[in-house]
C-alpha positions as CSV (number, residue, x, y, z in Angstrom):
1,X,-49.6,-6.7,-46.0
2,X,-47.5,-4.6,-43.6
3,X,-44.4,-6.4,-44.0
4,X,-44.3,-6.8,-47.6
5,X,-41.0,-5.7,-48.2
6,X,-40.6,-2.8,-51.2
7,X,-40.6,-3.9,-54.5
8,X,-37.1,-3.6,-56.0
9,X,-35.9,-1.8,-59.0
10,X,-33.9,-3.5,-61.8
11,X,-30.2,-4.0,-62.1
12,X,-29.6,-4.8,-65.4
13,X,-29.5,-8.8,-65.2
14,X,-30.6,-9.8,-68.0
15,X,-29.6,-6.9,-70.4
16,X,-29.5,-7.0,-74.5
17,X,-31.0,-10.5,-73.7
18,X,-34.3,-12.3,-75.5
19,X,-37.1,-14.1,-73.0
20,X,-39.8,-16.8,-73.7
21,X,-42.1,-17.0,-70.9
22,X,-45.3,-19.7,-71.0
23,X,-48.2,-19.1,-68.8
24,X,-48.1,-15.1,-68.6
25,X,-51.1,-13.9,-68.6
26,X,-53.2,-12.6,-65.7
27,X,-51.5,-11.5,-62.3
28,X,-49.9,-14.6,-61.4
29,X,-46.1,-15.6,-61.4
30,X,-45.3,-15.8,-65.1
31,X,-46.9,-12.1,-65.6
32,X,-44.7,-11.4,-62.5
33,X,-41.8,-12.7,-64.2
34,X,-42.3,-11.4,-67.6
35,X,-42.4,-7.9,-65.6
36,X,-39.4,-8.6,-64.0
37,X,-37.2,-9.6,-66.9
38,X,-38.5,-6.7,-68.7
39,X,-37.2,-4.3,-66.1
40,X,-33.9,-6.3,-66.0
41,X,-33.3,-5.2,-69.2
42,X,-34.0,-7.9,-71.8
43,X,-34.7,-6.4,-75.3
44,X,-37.5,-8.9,-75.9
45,X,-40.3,-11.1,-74.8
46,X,-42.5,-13.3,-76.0
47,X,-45.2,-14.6,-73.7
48,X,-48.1,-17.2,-74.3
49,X,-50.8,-18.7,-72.5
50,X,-54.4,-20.3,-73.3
51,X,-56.4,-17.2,-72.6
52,X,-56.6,-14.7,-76.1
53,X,-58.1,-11.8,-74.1
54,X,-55.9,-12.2,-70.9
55,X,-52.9,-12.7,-72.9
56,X,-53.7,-8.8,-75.2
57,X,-54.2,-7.4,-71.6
58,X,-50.9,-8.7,-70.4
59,X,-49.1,-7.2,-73.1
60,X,-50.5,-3.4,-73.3
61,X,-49.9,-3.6,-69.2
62,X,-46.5,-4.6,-69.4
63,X,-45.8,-2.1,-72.3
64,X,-47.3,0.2,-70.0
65,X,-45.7,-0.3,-66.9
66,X,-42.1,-1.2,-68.1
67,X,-42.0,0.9,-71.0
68,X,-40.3,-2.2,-73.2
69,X,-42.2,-2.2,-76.1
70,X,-40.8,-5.5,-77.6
71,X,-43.1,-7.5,-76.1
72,X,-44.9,-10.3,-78.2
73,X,-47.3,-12.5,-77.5
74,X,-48.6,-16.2,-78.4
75,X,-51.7,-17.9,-77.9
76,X,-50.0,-21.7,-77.0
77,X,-51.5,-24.7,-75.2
78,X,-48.2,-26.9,-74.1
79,X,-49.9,-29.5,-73.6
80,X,-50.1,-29.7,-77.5
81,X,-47.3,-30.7,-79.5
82,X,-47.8,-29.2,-82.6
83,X,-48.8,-25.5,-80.8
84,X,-45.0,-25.9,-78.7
85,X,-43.7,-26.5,-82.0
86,X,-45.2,-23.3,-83.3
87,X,-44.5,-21.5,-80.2
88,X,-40.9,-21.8,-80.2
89,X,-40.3,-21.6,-84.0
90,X,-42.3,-17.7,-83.5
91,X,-40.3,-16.9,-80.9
92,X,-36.9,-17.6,-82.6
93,X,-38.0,-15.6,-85.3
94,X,-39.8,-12.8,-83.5
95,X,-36.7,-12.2,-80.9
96,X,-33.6,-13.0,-83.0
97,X,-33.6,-16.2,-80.7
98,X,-34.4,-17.0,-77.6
99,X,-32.0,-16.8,-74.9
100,X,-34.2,-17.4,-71.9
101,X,-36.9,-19.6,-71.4
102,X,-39.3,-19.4,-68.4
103,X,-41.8,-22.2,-67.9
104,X,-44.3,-21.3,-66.1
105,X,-47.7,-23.6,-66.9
106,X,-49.3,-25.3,-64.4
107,X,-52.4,-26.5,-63.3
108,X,-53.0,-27.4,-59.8
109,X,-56.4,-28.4,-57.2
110,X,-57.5,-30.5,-54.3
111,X,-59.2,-33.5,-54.5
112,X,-58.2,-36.8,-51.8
113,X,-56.4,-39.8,-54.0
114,X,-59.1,-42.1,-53.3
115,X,-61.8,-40.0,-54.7
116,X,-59.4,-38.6,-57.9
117,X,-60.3,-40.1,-61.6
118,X,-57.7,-40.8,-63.9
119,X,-58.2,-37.5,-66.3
120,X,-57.8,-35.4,-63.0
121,X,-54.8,-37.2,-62.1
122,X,-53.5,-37.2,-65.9
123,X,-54.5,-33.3,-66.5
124,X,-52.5,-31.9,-63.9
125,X,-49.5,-34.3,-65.0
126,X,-49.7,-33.2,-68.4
127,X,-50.2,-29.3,-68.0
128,X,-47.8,-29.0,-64.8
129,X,-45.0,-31.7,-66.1
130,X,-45.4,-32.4,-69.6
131,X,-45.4,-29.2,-70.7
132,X,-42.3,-28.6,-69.1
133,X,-40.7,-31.4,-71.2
134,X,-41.9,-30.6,-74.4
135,X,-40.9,-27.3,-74.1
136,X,-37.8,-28.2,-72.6
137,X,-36.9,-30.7,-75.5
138,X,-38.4,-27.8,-78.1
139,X,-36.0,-25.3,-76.9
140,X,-33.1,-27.3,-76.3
141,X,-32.9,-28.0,-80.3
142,X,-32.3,-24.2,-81.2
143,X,-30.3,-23.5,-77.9
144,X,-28.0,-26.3,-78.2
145,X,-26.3,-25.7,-81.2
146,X,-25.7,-21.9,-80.6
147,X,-23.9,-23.5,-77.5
148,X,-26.0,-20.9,-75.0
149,X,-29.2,-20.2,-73.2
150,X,-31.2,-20.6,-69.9
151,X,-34.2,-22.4,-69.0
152,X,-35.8,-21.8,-65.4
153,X,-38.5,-24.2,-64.4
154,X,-41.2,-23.4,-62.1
155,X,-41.2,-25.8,-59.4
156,X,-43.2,-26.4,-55.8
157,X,-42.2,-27.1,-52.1
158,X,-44.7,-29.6,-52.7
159,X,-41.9,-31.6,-54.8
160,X,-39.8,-32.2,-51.3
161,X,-43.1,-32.1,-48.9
162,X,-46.5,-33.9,-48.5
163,X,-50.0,-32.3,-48.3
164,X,-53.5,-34.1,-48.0
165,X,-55.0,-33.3,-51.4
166,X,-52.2,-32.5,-53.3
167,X,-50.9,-35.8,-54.7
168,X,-51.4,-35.0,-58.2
169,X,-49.7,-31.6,-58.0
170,X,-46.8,-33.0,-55.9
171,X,-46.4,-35.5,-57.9
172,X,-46.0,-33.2,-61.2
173,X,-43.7,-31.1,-59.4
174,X,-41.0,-33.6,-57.9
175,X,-41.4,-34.6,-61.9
176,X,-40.2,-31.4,-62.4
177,X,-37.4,-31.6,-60.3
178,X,-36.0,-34.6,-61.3
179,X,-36.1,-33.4,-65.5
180,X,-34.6,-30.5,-64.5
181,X,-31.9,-32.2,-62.8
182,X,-31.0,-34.8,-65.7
183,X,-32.0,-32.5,-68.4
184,X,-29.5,-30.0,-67.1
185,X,-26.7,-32.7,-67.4
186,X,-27.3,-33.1,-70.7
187,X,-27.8,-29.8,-72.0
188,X,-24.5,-28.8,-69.6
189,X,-22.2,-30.3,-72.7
190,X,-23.6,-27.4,-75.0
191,X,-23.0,-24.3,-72.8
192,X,-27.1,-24.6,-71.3
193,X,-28.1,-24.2,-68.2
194,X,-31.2,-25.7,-66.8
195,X,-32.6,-24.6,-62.7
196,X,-35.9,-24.1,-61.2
197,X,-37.5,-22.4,-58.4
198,X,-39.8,-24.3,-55.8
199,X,-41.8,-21.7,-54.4
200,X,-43.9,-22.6,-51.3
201,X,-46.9,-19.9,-51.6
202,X,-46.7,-17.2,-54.0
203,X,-50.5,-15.7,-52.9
204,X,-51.9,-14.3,-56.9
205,X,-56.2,-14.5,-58.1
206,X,-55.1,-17.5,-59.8
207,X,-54.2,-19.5,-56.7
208,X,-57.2,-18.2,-54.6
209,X,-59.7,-19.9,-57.5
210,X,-58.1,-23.3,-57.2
211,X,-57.5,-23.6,-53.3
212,X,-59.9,-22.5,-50.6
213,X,-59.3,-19.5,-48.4
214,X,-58.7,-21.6,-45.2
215,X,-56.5,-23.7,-46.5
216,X,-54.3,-20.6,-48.1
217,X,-54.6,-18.8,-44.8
218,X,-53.1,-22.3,-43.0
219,X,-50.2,-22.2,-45.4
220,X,-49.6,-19.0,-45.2
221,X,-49.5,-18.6,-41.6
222,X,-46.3,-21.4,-41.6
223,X,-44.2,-19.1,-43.3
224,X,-41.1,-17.9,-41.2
225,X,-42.6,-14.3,-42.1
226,X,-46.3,-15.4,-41.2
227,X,-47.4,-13.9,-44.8
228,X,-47.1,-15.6,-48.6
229,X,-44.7,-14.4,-50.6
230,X,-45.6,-12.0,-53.3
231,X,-45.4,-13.1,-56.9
232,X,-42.6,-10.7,-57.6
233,X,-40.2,-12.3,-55.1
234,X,-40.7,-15.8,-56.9
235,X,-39.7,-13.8,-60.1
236,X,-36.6,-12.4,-58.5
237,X,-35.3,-15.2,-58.5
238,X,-36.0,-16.5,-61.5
239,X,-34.3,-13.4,-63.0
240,X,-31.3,-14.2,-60.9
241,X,-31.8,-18.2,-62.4
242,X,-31.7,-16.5,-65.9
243,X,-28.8,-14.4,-65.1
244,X,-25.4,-14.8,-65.6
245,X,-25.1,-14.1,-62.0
246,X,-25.9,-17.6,-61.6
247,X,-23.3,-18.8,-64.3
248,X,-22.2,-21.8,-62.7
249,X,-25.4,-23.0,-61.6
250,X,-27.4,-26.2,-63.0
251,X,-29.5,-28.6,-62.3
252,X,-30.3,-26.6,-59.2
253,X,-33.6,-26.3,-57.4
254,X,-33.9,-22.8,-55.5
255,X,-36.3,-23.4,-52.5
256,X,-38.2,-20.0,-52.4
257,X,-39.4,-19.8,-49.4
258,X,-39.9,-19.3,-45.4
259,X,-41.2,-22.0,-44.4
260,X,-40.7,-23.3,-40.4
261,X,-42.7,-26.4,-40.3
C-alpha cells in the first residue's frame, strides 16, 4: 500500500535481553514480533507454535534476515498443559532465562451465536484465552522469584467493541484483558510487569484464511488511515511493552489502532 509508512530500524530496546514468543511461525504477528525483538537487540529467542515445518522455516528466515543466530525453537500446543510445562522449562534452560514473554496464540473465525456449537465456542476460548493463562501462570513461577521480567499479551479491539460473528473471539479477548489486568497486580509485588496490545487489524496470510475478503476490506476501510496496519507496527509496540521504556507500565492495554467508527 502507498502509505505504508517505512519499516523502522532498531534502537536497542531490548538489548543483552532473552525472549519467549508462542505462536511464531508463518508471516503473522508473533513472526513479526520475534523479528522485531531480534533487531532490538535481545541475545535470544525461543519461539513455538503447532506447525514443525512452519516453525524450521521461521527460524533459518529470521537467522537470515536479522543475523541473530540465537534463535531456538519449540514445537508447543498451549492449549496442553504438560507441553507449556515443557515449553517454559526449555526455554529457561536454552536462554539463561527468560526475560520476555510474548503470547501470541490465537485462534479466531466467524460463525453467528445462534448457529455456534459448543466445541467452536470452547476452541477459540481455550487457544485464544487459556493459553494465555497457562502460560502466564508457567512463567510467572521462574520470573517471580528472580523478582524481574515482562509479559505482553496479544489482545483485540474486539475486547472493547462488538462485531456480528465474532462473539467467541470477543469474548476470549476481553478474557484477555481482564487477566492481564489482575494478573499484573499480582505479579507487580515481584518486580513483573504484565500489558497487552489490542490491535484492531493487523492484515497477515493467516487472517485472510479465517475471515473473508469483504469483510477484511470493510474493516479495513474504518481505519483513520483507510489501510490495516502492518504486522510490524503491532510488534513495535510490543517491543516498546517489553522495554524498559515502558518501566512503569502494568496492567495496561495499548489500543493499536486507527480506528474512526
Amino acid at each position: 500500500m502507498s502509505n505504508v509508512p517505512a519499516y523502522v530500524p532498531g534502537h536497542g530496546l531490548l538489548k543483552g535481553k532473552s525472549v519467549l514468543v508462542t505462536a511464531a511461525a508463518g508471516a503473522g504477528i508473533g513472526f513479526s514480533a520475534a523479528k522485531r525483538c531480534a533487531e532490538e537487540g535481545a541475545r535470544a529467542l525461543l519461539i513455538s507454535d503447532i506447525h514443525e515445518r512452519r516453525l524450521g522455516e521461521a527460524v533459518e528466515k529470521l537467522k537470515a534476515e536479522t543475523g541473530l543466530q540465537a534463535i531456538h525453537s519449540m514445537l508447543c500446543d498451549v492449549t496442553k498443559e504438560d507441553q507449556v510445562q515443557a515449553l517454559v522449562a526449555a526455554a529457561e534452560a536454552k536462554l539463561g532465562g527468560v526475560d520476555v514473554l510474548i503470547n501470541n496464540a490465537g485462534l479466531g473465525g466467524q460463525k453467528r451465536v445462534v448457529d455456534m456449537t459448543d466445541d467452536e465456542w470452547l476452541k477459540v476460548i481455550d487457544v485464544s484465552l487459556n493459553s494465555v493463562f497457562r502460560m502466564t501462570r508457567a512463567i510467572l513461577k521462574v520470573m517471580q522469584p528472580r523478582g524481574k521480567g515482562v509479559i505482553v499479551n496479544n489482545a483485540s479491539v474486539l475486547g472493547w467493541r462488538a462485531q456480528k460473528e465474532q462473539a467467541h473471539y470477543a469474548a476470549a479477548k476481553a478474557g484477555v484483558m481482564a487477566l492481564t489486568r489482575c494478573a499484573a497486580l499480582e505479579a507487580a509485588e515481584f518486580g513483573v510487569r504484565i500489558n497487552a496490545v489490542s490491535p484492531s487489524i493487523a492484515l497477515h496470510e493467516f487472517l485472510k484464511k479465517a475471515s473473508s475478503e469483504e469483510l477484511l476490506t470493510k474493516l479495513s476501510s474504518t481505519e483513520a488511515f483507510g489501510r490495516a496496519a502492518e504486522p510490524w507496527e503491532v510488534a513495535n509496540a510490543m517491543v516498546f511493552l517489553a522495554s524498559d521504556y515502558s518501566s512503569y507500565m502494568t496492567g495496561e492495554i495499548l489500543s493499536v489502532s486507527s480506528q474512526r467508527s
